[in-house]
N, C-alpha and C positions, 0 to 999 in steps of 0.2 A: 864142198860147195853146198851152202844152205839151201833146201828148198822150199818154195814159194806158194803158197796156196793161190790157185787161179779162180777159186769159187767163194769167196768169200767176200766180208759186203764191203769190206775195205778194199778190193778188188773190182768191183762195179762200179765203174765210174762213167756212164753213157749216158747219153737218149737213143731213144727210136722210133723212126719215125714211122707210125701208123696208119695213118687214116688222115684226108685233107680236110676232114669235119667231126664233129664232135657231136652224135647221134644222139647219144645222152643228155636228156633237159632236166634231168634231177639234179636238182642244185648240191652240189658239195663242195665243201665238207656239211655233213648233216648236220643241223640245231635239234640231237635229241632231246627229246621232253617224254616222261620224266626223267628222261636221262638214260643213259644205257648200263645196265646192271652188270655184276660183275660176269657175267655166261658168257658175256657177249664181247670181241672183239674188234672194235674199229680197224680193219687191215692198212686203211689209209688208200686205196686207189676206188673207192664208193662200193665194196663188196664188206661184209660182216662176216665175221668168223662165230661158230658157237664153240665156246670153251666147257660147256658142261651140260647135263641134259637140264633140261627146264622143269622143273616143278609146277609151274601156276602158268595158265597163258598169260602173255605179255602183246601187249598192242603198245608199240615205239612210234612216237612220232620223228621221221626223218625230219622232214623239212615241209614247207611248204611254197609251192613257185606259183609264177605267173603265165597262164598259157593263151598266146591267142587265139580268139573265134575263128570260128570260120574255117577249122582246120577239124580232120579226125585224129587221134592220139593213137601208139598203140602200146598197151602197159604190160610188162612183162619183169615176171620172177626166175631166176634158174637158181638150180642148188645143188652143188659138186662138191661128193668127197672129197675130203682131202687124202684119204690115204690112200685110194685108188683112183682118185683124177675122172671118176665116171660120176656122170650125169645123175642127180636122183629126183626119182617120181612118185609123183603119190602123196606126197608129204602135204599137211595142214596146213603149210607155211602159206601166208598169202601178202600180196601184196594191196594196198588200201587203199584210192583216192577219193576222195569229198569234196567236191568244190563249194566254192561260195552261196549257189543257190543249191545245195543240198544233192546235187545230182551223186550215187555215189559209183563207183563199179569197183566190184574186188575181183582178184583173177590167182590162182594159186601154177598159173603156168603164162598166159595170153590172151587178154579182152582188149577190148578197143572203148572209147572214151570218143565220142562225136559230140566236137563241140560246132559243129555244122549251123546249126538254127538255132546258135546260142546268141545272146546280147551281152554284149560282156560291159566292162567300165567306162570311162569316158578315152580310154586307147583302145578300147577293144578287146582288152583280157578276161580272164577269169582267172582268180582264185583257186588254186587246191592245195590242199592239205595231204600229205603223204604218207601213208601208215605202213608199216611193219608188224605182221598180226604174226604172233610163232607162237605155235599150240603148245599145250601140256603134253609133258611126254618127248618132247622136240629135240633129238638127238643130238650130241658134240660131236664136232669134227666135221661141221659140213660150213660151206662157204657159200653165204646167200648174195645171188648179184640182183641186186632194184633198175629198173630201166623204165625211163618213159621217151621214146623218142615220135616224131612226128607219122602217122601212117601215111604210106605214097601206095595207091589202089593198082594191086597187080603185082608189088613188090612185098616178100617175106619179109618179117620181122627181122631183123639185126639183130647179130650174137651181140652178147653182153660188150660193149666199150667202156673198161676201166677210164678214172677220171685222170684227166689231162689238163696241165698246168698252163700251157699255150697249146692252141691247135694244131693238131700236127705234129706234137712232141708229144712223148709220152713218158714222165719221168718216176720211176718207181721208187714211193718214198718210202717204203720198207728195207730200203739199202741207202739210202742218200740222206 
């Protein structure tokens, strides 16, 4: 009797259901500019992979979104080995935002973004621009998660929410 691999990507064929919302306002898949060099690995659920140490700093532009006034944002970087699945701290890595009128905040773990007493467009948004700043020196093998989700005062930050193809589904396209 032949046996069967139960762990392989021809083998996963699900969803899962996560989360009734989708916390994450970074728009993906990203429009990198100038593109993403070869270090670097698009994983496919809004996390990046580094495939080699970095040489020169590299400032990546993800994307850039639309966010409404009148709200505070709160922006957040996490960055986990990969070969030991733990948490890393300390790193250069930082995450970028610049909106429209210049405003900018960069945070290498969790800042916050008040766009409280802003004026935004003729809907009420604002403009930002979203960077990926990874230093010189900036090791492989770690897995950088980008997050901007809404801040609710009193409530923690949200762990990292991979991106989701309908809300509430979550389809892993690194097997599918």
């Amino acid at each position: 009797m032949p046996y069967i691999l139960q762990h392989t990507a021809e083998a996963v064929d699900h969803k899962l259901n996560l989360i009734d919302e989708n916390k994450n306002l970074l728009p993906y898949p990203y429009n990198y500019e100038p593109g993403l060099s070869a270090g670097f690995k698009d994983v496919g659920d809004g996390s990046i992979l580094t495939l080699a140490k970095m040489d020169s700093e590299s400032d990546i532009l993800l994307n850039t979104c639309m966010l409404p006034t009148g709200k505070k944002y709160a922006l957040s970087i996490s960055i986990t080995d990969i070969t030991d699945a733990t948490t890393v701290t300390n790193t250069d890595c930082k995450l970028r935002i610049i909106t429209n009128d210049n405003k900018t905040v960069e945070t290498a773990s969790v800042d916050y973004l008040d766009l409280t007493a802003v004026t935004g467009d003729e809907n009420g948004d604002v403009s930002a621009a979203v960077y990926l700043v990874i230093p010189k020196d900036f090791a492989k093998g770690l897995l950088i998660k980008p997050q901007i989700e809404e801040a609710v005062e009193g409530s923690p930050v949200a762990v990292w929410v991979p991106n989701m193809d309908k809300i509430g589904t979550y389809i892993d396209r690194r097997f599918n």
